[in-house]
N, C-alpha and C positions, 0 to 999 in steps of 0.2 A: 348219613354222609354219602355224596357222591363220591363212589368208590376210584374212578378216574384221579379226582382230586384228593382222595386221599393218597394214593399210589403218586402223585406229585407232589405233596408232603412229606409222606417217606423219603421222596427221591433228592430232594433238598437238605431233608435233615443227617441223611446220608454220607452227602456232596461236604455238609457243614465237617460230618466228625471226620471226612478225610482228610480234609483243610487241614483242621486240629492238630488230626496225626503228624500231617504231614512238615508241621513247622519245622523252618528252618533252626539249625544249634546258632546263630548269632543273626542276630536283625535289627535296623536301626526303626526304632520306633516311638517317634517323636510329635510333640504338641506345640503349638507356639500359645502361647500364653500373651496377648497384647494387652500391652496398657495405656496407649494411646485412645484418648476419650473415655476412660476406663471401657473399654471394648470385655474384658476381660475377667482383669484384676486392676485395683480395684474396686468394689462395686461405686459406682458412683456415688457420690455423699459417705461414703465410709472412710471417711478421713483421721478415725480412729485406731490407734496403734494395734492395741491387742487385739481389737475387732478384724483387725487383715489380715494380723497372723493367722487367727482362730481360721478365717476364711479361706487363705491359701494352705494351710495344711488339711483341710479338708478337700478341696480342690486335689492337693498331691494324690490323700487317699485314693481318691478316684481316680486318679489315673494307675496309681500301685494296680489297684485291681483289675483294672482292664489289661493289664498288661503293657503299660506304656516304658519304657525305660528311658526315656531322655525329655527333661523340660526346657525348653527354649524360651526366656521367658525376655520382655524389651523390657530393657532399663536404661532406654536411652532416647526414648519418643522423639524430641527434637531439640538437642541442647539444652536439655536438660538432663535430670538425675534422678535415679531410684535408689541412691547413694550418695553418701557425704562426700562430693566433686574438690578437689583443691579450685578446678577450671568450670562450672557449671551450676547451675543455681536447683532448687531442688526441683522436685516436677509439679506442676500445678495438680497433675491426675492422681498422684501420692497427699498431698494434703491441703489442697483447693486453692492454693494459692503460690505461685512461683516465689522459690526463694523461702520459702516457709517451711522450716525445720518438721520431722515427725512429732507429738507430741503424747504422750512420752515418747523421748529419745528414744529410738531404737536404728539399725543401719538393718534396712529393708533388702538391701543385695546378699550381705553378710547372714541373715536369717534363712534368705532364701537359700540359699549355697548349702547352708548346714542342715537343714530339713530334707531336701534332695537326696544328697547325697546319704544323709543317714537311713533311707528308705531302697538305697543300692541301684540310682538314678542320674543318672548325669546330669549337669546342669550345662548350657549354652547359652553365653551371657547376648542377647538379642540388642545390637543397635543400631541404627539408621544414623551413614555417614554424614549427609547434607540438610535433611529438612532441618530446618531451624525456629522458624513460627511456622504452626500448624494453621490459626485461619490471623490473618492479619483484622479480619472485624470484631474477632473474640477476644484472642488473644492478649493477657493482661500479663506485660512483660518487668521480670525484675527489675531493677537498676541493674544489676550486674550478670545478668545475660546476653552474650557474647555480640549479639544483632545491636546493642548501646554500645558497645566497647568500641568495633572495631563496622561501624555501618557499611565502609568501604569494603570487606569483605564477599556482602551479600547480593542478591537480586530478587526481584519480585516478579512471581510467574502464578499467575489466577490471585487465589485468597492466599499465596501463602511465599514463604520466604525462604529459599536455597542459600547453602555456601556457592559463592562461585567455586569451580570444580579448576577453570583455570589460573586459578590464585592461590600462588606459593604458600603463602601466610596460612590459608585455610587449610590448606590439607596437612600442613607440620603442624597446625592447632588439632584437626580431628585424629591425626598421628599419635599425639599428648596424648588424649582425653583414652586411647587403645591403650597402649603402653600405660597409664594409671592404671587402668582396670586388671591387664594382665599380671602387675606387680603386685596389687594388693590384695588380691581376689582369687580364691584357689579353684577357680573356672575349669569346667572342662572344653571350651570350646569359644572363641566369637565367633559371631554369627550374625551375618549383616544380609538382607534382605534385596530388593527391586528395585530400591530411588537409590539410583545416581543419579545422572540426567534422569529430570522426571519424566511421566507420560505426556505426551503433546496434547495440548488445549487446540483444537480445532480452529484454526485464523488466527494464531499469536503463536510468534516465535519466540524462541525462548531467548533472553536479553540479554546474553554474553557479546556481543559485538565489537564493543569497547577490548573488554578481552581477547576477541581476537584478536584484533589490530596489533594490539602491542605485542602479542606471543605467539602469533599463528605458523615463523617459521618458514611459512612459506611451503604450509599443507592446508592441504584444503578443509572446509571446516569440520566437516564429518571425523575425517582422521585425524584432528587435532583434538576434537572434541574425547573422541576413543584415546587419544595419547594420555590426555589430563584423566582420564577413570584407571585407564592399565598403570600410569605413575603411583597412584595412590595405592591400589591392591599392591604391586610390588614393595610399597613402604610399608604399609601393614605388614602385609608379611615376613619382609626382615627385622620389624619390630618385634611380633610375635613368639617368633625362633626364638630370637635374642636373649627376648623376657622372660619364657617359660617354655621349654624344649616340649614339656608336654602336651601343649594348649594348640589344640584343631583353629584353625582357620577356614570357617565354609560362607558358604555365599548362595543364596535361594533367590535365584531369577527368576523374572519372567519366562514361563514355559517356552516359547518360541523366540530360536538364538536367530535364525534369519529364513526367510519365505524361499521358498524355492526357486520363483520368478527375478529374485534377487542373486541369489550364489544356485545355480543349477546343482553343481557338485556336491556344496556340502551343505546346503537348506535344505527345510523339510517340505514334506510335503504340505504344507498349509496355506490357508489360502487368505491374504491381502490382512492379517492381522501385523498389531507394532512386534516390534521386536526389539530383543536386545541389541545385537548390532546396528541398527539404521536408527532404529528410535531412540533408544535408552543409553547409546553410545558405552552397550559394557559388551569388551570383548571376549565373553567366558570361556568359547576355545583357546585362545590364547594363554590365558589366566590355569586352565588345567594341562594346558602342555606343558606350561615353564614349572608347573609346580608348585605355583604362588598358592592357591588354597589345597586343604586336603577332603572336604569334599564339595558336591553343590548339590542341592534338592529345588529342582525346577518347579514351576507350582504348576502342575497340570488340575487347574481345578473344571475341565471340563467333563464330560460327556463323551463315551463311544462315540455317538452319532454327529459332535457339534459340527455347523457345516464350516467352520473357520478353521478350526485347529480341535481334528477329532482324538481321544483321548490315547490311543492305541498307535496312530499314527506316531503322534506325539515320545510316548515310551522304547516305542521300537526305535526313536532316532538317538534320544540321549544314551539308549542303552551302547550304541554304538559308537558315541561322542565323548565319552567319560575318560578316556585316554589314562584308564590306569587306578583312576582315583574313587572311591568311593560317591556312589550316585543314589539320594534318596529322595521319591518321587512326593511331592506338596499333593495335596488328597483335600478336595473341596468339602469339609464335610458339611461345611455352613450352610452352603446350600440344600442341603437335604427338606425338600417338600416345598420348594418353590418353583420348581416349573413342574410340566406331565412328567419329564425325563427323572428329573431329582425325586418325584415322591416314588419311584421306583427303590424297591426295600434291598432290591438283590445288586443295584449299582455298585455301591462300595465295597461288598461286598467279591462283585465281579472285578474290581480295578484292582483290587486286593492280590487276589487269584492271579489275576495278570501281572501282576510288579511280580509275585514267587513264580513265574513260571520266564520271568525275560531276564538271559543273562548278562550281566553286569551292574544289577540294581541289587542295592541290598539294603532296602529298609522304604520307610516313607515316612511322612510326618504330615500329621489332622491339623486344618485351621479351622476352630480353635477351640480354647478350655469350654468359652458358652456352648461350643452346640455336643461336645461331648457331655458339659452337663445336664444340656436338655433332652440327653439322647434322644434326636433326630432319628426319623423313620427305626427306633430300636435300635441303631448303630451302636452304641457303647454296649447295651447288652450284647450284642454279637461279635465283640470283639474279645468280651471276657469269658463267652460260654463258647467261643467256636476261634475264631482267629487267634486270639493271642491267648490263649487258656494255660500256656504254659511259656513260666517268664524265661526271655533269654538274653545276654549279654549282647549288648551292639561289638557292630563287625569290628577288628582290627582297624588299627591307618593305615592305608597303603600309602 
């Protein structure tokens, strides 16, 4: 052995047991579990009952052991259900066909809640407020899915189909479909993702126009657009309170709230990517000053180096922008060994390091269950023999 490189084997293995040591006593440490296209859960064609239990409790397993304490799992891909909905038909990705009961019966929310938690894990029940049809070419819709009920509701932007966000109707329907979940469901958390306003399709505006005509007030449409996202978090949230005092309200944006060419003050330093405020029309500083969520996990799934929005730059700013509230940073892990940068072993590992050493983060969360199960570049082994080796309770709410 070159004795150099072993001496930087040692020096790593070192670095790893200090890590170890050095865990924090509470940290949030979370998966998101999608089932949207079964990305996820579950596996595609396993439209068999006991077969997805059997699947998702082994899945948990693995996360128990690595150290994960909190599963974030979607049960609510695009109006539909991973659960017996009074308002929603069931999900085509749960049993292949929309509207189509589990067979054998079983309530697939209600199993997941009780296997969680019985393993000493929080559950965050993951939905996405507006997508509605995922591809409008695929797409094979119940009769009683809510895009038949109420067509005026909706719009069509690429392959797929939005609530209008400025329409009353919609958002006291996506209102319901919360408030059910928080009533009947002993959740620890909702937990709503990136799509509001979706990502901009390059040469098509997005088709609320009508919209605004009738509602705009007489603000311009950017800040009308922000008024219609900030009304709805605000009903959420006094839904949530209302319904279960216990039950977290968070929100995992897009990494980047606004470019710095944009707001000098309080943008980040990044360079000509979308953003939440200009793009996506969500205004999360606002949203954590008034209080409305109790935390947000930005998805930084880049790169130290990336020339847009570099990883570090990025942490340094939420860490600063958290106004109070619990901040835990989205961790690319999917990407591991797709570019020169990602098949880098000691990345994750390094962003790792870096959330424990920047204050006011306290936790992170891996997208997703597949690539912890394929453990990527060794990532899940190194989270259960060196990062997370010893289990801890996620933070307090502030």
């Amino acid at each position: 052995m070159n004795p150099c490189k072993g001496l930087g084997l040692l020096s790593l293995y070192f670095l790893a047991s200090l890590s170890a040591a050095a865990q924090p006593k509470a940290e949030f440490r979370g998966i998101w579990v999608a089932t949207v296209d079964n990305i996820d859960w579950p596996a595609k064609g396993n439209y068999q009952s006991d077969s997805q239990r059997i699947e998702f409790i082994r899945m948990l397993d693995l996360f128990k052991q690595n150290g994960i304490n909190t599963a974030i799992v979607q049960v609510r891909p695009a109006a539909d259900a991973f659960y017996p909905s009074p308002y929603e038909p069931w999900s085509e990705w749960l049993t292949g066909r929309q509207g189509q009961p589990p067979i054998p019966y079983y309530d697939p929310l209600e199993f997941m809640i009780t296997e969680t938690h019985k393993r000493g894990m929080e559950f965050h029940a993951w939905v996405n407020p507006y997508r509605a049809v995922f591809n409008i070419g695929s797409s094979i819709l119940s009769p009683t899915h809510i895009t038949r009920l109420h067509p005026e509701w909706f719009l069509t932007y690429g392959d797929k189909k939005y609530f209008d966000p400025g329409n009353r109707d919609a958002q006291l329907f996506v209102n319901g479909i919360i408030g059910d979940i928080v009533e009947r469901y002993d959740i620890d958390a909702i937990h709503m993702d990136d799509y509001f306003y979706p990502y901009r399709i390059a040469g098509k505006e997005f088709p609320d126009q009508a919209s605004y005509l009738r509602q705009g007030n007489g603000l311009n449409k950017d800040d009308w657009r922000r008024s219609n996202t900030d009304s709805i978090i605000a009903l959420l949230s006094r839904t949530i309170r209302q319904t279960r005092k216990k039950c977290q309200f968070g929100i995992s944006p897009f990494g980047v709230w606004r470019n710095a060419d944009k707001d000098s003050i309080n943008g980040s330093r990044t360079n000509g990517a979308q953003s939440n405020y200009d793009d996506l029309y969500a205004d999360i500083l606002l949203w954590l000053k008034k209080g409305w969520i109790d935390y947000v996990a930005p998805q930084l799934y880049w790169e130290f180096e990336h020339r847009t929005a570099p990883f570090g730059v990025l942490l340094d700013w939420w860490s600063k922008h958290s106004y109070g509230k619990n901040c835990y940073i989205g961790l690319g892990m999917y990407k591991g060994g797709t570019t020169a940068n990602w098949k880098d072993k000691t990345l994750l590992p390094r962003q790792i390091e870096a959330i424990r050493n920047t204050p006011n983060i306290q936790g992170m969360i891996f997208f997703s269950a597949k690539s912890m199960q394929k453990n990527l570049n060794g990532w899940s082994d190194s989270l259960r023999l060196n990062y997370f080796k010893e289990p801890v309770m996620t933070p307090p709410v502030r």
